[in-house]
C-alpha beads as a LAMMPS data file, in Angstrom:
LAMMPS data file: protein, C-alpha beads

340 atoms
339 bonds

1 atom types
1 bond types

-500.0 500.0 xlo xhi
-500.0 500.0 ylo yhi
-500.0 500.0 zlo zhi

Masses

1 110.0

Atoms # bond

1 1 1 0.000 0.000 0.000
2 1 1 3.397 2.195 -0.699
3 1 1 4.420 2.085 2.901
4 1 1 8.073 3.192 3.169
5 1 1 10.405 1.555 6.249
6 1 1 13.609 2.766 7.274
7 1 1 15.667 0.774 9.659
8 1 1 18.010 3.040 11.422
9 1 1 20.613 0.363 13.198
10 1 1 24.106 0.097 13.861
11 1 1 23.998 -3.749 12.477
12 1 1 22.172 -4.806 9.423
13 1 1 19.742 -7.338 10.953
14 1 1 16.521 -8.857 8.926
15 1 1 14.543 -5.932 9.290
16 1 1 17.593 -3.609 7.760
17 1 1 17.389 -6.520 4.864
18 1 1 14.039 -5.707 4.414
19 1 1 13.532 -1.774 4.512
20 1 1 13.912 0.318 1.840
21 1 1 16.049 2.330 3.281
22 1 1 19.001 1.269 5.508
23 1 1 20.771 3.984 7.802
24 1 1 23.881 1.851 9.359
25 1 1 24.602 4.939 11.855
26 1 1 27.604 5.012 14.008
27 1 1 26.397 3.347 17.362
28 1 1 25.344 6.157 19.954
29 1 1 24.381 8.670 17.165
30 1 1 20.402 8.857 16.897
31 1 1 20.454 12.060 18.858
32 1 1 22.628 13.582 15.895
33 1 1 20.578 12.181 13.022
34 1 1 17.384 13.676 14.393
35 1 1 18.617 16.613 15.696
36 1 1 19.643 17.212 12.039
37 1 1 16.061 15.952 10.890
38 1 1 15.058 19.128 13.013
39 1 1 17.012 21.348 11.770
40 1 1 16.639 20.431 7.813
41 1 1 12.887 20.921 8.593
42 1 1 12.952 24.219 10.324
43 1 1 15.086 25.203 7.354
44 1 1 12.876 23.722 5.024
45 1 1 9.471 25.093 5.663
46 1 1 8.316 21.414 7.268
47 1 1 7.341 22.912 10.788
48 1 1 3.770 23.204 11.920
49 1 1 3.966 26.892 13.770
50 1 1 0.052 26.587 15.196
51 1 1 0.610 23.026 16.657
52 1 1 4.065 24.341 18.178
53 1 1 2.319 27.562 19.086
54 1 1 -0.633 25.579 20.978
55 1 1 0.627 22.326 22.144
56 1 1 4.981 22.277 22.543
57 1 1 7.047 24.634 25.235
58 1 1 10.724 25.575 24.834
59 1 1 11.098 25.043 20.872
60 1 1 12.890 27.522 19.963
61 1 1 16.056 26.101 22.828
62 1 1 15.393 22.998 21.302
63 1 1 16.079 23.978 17.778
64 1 1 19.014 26.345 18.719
65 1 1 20.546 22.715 20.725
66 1 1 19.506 20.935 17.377
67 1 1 21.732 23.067 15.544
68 1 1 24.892 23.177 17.888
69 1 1 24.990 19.256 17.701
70 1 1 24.245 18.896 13.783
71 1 1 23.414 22.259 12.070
72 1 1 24.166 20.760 8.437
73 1 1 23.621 17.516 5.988
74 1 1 27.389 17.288 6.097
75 1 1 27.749 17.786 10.032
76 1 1 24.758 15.105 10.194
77 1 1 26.645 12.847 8.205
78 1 1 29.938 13.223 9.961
79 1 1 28.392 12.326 13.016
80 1 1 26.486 9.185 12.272
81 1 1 28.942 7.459 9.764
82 1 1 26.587 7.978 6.977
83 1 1 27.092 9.386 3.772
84 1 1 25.538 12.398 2.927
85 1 1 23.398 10.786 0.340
86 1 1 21.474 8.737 2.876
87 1 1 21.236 11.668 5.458
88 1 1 19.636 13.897 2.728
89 1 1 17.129 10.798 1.225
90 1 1 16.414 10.039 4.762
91 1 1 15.819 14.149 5.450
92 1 1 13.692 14.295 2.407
93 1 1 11.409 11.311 2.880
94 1 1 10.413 12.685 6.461
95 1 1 9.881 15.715 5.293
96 1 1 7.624 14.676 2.527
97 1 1 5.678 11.562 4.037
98 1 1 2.432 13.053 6.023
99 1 1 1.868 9.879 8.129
100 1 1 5.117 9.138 9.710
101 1 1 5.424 6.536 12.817
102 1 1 8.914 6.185 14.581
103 1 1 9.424 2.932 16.143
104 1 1 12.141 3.046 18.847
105 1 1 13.159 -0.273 21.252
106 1 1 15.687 -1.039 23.501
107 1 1 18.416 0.951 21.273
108 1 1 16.726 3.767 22.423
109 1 1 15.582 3.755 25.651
110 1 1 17.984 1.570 27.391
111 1 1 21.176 3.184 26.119
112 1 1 23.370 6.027 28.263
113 1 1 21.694 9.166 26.251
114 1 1 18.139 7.302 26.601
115 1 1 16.803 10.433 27.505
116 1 1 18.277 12.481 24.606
117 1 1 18.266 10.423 21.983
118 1 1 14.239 9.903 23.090
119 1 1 13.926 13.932 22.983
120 1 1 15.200 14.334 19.918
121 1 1 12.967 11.811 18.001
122 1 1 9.655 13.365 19.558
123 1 1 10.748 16.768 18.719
124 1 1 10.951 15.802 15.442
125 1 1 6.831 14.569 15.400
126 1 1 5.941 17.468 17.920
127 1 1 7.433 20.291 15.592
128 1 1 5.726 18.802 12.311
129 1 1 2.515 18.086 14.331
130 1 1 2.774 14.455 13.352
131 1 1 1.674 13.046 17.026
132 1 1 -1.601 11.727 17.866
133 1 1 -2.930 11.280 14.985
134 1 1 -4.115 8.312 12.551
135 1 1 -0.759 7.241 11.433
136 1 1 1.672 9.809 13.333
137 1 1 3.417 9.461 16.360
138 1 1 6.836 8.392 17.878
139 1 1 6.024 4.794 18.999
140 1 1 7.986 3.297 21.500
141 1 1 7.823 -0.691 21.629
142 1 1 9.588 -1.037 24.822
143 1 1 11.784 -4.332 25.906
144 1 1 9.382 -5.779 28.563
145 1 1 5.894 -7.144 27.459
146 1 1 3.099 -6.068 29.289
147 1 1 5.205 -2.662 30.018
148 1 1 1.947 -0.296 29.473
149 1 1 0.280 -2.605 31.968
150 1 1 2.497 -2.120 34.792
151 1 1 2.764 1.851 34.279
152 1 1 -0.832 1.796 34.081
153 1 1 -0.915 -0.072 37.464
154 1 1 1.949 2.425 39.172
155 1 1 4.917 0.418 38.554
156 1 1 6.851 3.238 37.906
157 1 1 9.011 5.298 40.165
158 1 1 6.752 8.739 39.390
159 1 1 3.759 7.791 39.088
160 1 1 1.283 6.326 41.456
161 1 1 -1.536 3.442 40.120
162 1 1 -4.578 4.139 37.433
163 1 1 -1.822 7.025 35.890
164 1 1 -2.235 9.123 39.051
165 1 1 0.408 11.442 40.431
166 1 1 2.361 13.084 43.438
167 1 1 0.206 15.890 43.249
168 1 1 -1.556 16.634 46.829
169 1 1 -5.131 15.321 45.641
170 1 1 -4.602 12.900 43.786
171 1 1 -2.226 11.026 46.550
172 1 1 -4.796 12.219 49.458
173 1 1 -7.322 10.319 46.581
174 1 1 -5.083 7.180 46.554
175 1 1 -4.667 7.466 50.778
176 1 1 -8.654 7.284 51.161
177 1 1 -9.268 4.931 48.485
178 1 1 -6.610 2.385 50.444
179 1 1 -7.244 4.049 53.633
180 1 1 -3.589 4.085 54.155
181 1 1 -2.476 7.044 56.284
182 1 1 1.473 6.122 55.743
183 1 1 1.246 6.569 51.578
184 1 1 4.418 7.517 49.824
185 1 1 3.515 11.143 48.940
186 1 1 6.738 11.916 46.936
187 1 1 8.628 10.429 43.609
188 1 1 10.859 7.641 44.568
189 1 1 14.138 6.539 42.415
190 1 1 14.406 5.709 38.786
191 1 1 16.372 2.710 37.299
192 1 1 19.308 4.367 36.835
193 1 1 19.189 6.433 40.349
194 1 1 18.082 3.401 42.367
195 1 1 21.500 2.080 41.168
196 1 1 23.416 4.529 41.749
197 1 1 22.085 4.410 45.127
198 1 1 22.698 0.775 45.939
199 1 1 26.503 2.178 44.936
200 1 1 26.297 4.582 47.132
201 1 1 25.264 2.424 50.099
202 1 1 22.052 4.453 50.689
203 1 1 19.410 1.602 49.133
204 1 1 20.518 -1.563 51.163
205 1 1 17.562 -4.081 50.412
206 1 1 16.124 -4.675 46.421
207 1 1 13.214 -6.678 45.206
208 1 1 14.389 -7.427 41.426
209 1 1 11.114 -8.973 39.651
210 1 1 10.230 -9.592 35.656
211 1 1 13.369 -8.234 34.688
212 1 1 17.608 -8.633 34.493
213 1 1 19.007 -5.245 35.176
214 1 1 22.766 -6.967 35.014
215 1 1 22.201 -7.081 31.362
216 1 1 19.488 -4.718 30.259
217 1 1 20.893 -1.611 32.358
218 1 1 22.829 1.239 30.695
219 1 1 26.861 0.489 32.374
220 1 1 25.766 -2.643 33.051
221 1 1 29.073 -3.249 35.110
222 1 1 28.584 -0.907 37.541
223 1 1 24.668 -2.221 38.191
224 1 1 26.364 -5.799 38.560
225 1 1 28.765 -4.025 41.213
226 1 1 26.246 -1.835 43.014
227 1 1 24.137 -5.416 43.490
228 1 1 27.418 -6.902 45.158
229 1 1 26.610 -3.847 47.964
230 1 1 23.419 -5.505 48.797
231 1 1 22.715 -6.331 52.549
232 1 1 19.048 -8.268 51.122
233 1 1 18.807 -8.882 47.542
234 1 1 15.974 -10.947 46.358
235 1 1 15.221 -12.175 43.066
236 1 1 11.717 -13.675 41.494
237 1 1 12.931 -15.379 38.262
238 1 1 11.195 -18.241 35.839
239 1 1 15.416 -19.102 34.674
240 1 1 17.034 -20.389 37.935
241 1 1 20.343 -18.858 36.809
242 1 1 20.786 -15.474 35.181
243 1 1 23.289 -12.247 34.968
244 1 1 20.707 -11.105 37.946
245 1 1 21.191 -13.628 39.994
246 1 1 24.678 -14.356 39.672
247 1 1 25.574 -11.023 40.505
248 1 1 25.512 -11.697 44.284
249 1 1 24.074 -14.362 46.227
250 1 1 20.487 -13.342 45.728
251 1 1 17.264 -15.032 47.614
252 1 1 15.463 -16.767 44.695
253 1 1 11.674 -16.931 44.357
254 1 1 10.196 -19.540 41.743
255 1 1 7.827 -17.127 39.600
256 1 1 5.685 -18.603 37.174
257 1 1 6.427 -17.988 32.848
258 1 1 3.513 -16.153 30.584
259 1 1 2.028 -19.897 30.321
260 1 1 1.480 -20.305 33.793
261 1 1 0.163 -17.048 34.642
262 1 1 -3.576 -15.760 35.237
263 1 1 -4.501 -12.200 34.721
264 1 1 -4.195 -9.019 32.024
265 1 1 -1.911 -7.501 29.967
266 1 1 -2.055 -4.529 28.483
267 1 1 0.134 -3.407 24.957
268 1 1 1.297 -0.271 23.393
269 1 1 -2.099 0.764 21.718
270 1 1 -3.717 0.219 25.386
271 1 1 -6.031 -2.793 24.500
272 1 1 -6.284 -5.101 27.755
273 1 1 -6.241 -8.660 26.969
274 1 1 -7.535 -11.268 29.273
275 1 1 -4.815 -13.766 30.054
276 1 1 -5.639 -17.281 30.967
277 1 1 -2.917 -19.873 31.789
278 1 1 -2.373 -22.905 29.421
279 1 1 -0.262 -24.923 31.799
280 1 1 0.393 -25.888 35.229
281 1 1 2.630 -24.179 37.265
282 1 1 5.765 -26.012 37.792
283 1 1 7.439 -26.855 41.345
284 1 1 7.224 -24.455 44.285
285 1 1 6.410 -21.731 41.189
286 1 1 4.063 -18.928 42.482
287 1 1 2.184 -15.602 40.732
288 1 1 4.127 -12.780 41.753
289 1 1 0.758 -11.245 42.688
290 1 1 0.712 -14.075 45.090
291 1 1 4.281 -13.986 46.713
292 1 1 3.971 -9.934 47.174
293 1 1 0.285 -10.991 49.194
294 1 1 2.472 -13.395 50.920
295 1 1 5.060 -10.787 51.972
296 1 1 1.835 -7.986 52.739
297 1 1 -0.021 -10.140 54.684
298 1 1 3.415 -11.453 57.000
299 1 1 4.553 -7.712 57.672
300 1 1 1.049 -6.963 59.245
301 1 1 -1.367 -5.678 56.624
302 1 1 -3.535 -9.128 56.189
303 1 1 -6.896 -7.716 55.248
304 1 1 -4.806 -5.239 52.424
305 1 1 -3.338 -8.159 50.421
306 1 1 -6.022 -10.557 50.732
307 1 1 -6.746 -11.438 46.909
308 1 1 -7.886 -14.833 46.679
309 1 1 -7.156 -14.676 42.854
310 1 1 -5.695 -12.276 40.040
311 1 1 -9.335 -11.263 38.770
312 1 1 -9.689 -9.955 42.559
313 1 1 -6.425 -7.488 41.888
314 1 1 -7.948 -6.648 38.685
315 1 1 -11.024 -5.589 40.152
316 1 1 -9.533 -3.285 42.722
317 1 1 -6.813 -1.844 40.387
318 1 1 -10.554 -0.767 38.141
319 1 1 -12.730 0.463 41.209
320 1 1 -9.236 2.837 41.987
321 1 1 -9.222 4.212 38.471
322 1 1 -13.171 4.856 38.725
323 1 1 -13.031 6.167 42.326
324 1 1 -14.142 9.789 42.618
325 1 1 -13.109 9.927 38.804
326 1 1 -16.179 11.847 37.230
327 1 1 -14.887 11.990 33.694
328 1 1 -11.947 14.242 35.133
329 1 1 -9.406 11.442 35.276
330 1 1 -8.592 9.634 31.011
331 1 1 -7.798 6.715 32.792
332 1 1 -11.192 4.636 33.835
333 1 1 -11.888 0.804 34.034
334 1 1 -14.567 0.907 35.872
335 1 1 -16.685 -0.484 32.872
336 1 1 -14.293 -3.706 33.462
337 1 1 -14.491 -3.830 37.642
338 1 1 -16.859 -7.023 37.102
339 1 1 -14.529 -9.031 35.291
340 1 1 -13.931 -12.976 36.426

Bonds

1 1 1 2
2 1 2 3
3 1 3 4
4 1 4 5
5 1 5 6
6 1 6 7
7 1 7 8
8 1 8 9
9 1 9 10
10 1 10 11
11 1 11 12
12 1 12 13
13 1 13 14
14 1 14 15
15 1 15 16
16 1 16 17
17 1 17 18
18 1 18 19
19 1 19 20
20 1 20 21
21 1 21 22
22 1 22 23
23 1 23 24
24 1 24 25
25 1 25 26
26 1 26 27
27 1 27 28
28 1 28 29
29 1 29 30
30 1 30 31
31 1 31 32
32 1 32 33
33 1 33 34
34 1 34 35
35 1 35 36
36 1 36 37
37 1 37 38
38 1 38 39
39 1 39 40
40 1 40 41
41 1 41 42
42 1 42 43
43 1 43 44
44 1 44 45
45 1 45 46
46 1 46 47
47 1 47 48
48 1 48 49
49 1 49 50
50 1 50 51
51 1 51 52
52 1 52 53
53 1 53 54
54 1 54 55
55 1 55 56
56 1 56 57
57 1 57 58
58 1 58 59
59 1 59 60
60 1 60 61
61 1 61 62
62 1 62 63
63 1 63 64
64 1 64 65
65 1 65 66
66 1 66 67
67 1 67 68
68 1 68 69
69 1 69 70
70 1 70 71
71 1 71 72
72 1 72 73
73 1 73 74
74 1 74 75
75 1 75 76
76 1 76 77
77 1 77 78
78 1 78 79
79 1 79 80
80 1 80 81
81 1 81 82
82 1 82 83
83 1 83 84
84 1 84 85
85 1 85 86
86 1 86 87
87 1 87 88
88 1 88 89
89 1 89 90
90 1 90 91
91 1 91 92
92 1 92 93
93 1 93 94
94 1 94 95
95 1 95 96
96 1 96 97
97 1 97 98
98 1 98 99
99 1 99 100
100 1 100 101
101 1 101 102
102 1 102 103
103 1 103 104
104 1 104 105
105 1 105 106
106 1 106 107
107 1 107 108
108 1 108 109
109 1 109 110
110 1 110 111
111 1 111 112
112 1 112 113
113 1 113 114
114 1 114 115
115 1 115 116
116 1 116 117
117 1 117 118
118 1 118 119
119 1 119 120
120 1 120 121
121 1 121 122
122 1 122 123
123 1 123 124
124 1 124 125
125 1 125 126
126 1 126 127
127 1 127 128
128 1 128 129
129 1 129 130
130 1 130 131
131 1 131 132
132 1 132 133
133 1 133 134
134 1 134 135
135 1 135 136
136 1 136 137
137 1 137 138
138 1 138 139
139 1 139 140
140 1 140 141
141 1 141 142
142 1 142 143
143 1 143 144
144 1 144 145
145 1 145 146
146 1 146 147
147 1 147 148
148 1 148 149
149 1 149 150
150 1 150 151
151 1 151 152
152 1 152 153
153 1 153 154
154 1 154 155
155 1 155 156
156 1 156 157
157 1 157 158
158 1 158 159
159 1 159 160
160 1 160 161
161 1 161 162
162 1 162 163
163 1 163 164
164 1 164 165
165 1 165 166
166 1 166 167
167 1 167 168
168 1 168 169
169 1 169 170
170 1 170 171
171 1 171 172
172 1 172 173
173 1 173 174
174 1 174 175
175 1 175 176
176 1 176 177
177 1 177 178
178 1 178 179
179 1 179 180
180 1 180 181
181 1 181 182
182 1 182 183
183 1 183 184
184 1 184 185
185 1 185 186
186 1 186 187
187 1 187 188
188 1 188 189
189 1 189 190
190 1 190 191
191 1 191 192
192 1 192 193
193 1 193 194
194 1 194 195
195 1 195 196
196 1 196 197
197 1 197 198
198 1 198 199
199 1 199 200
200 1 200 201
201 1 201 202
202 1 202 203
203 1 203 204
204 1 204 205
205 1 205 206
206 1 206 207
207 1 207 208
208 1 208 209
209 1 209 210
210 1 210 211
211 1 211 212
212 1 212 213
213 1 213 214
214 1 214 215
215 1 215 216
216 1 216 217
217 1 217 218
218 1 218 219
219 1 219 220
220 1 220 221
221 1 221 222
222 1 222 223
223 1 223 224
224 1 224 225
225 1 225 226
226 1 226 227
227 1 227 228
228 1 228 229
229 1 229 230
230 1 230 231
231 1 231 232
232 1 232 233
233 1 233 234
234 1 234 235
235 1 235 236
236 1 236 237
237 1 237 238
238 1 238 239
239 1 239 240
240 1 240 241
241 1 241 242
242 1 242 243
243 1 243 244
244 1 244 245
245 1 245 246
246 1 246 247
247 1 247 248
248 1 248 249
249 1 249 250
250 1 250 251
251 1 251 252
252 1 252 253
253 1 253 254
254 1 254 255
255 1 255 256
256 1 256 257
257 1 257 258
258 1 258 259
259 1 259 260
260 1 260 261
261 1 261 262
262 1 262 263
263 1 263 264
264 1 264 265
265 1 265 266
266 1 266 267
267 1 267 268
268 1 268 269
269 1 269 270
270 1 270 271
271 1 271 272
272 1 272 273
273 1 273 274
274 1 274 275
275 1 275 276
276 1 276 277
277 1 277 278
278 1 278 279
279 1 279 280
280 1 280 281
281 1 281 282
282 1 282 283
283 1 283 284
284 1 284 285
285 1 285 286
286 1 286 287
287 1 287 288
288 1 288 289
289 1 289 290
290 1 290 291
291 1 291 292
292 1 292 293
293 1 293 294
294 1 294 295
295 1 295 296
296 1 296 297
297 1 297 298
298 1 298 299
299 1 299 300
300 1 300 301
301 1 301 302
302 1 302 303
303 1 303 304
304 1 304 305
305 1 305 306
306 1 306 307
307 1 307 308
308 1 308 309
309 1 309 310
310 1 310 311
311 1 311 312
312 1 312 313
313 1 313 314
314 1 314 315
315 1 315 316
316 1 316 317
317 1 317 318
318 1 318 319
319 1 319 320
320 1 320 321
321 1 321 322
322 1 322 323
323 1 323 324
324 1 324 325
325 1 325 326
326 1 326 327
327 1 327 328
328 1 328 329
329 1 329 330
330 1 330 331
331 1 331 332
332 1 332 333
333 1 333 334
334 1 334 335
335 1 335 336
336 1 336 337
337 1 337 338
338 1 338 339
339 1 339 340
């Protein structure tokens, strides 16, 4: 249907085999091939000044950044390894394609200038107006399935559940909702900050669960030496032996694979999928919804973590993001609170 891909990659993999157009940039350089995507467009009459005007602050620093780091074709070029051939068919195509998605992974938002590289992709859609609409957007397909589900359930350092945040109401919302009167009422630490922490000695006890920060984490050295700091370290793991848990000697909790596991996930469009498990869980395997009720209920807070079954932690996580919501709140389940 004259779809156009371009694989932007520092190794030519299947997908770079496939696209028609193959950028083999220098690794570490996305921030400079999209900073110079920002500036060829400024340059180029490709901005859209009344979506900037409405919906972006601070473009005009971001452009003047843009051009400091790549302000030509050639600079561009320099930077990423390319030649300046590709840069400007790669330039041109954006500029001339109205429905343009950019699909970033781990590449992206795992790597040292995460944040940057990140920043200067969605400026890219933001200045043309090419976000949130059929077609347009920066579209991030992140490592971890099921990643949108646990954001949307608070499983993120900034946020609190249902998309809620450390603003006073919506946290005094959260406290009466749970009736808990000790709620954590500021941000806590990021990946990379918790880390740093644990190297600093000021995080002594870590819970790693669903994921192998001894691999996946930017200066993945360092993470693997911060864990050796660890006075508790305790690991819930399907693969008995990983970077994880060889980093230190870790208390290991049997979790159960996708398989085995009852409940919802939730992708990158936002559609919920009901989850039923195919097989039985192996061994002394457990849900992890079931060993963190396990470790609620034994530090005192019984009646809190008494789920009898993952539909039960469904339901409550939906009567949260309908509680006191009255259309004010985008995130609502409450049509789903009845699900089995």
């Amino acid at each position: 249907r004259g779809t156009r891909i371009v694989a932007i990659d520092p190794r030519r993999t299947q997908t770079g085999e496939e696209a028609d157009l193959f950028l083999g940039i220098r690794p570490g350089t996305d921030t400079a091939l999209f900073s110079g995507l920002l500036v060829h467009l400024a340059d180029n009459g490709a901005l859209d000044p009344r979506y900037i005007a409405e919906h972006t602050a601070g473009f005009e620093p971001a452009l003047e950044r843009a051009r400091q780091i790549a302000p030509t074709v050639a600079a561009t070029a320099a930077a990423t390894g390319l030649s300046e051939a590709e840069v400007e068919t790669f330039f041109h195509l954006f500029r001339t394609t109205q429905r343009v998605v950019t699909a970033t992974s781990q590449g992206v938002n795992q790597s040292a200038q995460g944040t940057d590289k990140a920043n200067a992709i969605i400026n890219c859609h933001l200045a043309t107006g090419r976000i949130g609409r059929p077609g347009m957007g920066p579209f991030s397909l992140t490592g971890q399935p099921n990643a949108m589900g646990g954001r949307e359930v608070g499983g993120l350092a900034n946020m609190l559940a249902a998309h809620m945040h450390f603003t006073p109401e919506e946290v005094d919302l959260v406290r009466r909702f749970w009736n808990a009167p000790n709620i954590i009422t500021g941000e806590g630490l990021k990946a990379v900050q918790l880390f740093e922490a644990i190297e600093r000695g000021k995080i002594k006890a870590l819970w790693v669960m669903g994921t192998n920060p001894a691999v996946s984490m930017p200066r993945a050295d360092r993470v693997r030496a911060a864990l050796a700091k660890l006075h508790t370290y305790v690991v819930s793991e399907v693969v008995a032996n990983t970077d994880t848990v060889r980093a230190r000697n870790a208390i290991l909790l049997p979790a159960l694979a996708w398989g085995e596991k009852d409940g919802t996930v939730t992708n990158s469009e936002r559609r919920i999928s009901r989850q039923r498990a195919f097989l039985a869980a192996p061994g002394e395997a457990r849900a992890d919804w079931w060993i963190m009720a396990q470790v609620g209920q034994r530090l005192g807070h019984a009646k809190a973590f008494s789920w009898p079954n993952a539909a039960s932690v469904f339901r409550e996580h939906a009567a949260l993001s309908e509680f006191e919501n009255r259309g004010t709140r985008d995130f609502d389940l409450g049509g789903l609170s009845d699900i089995t």
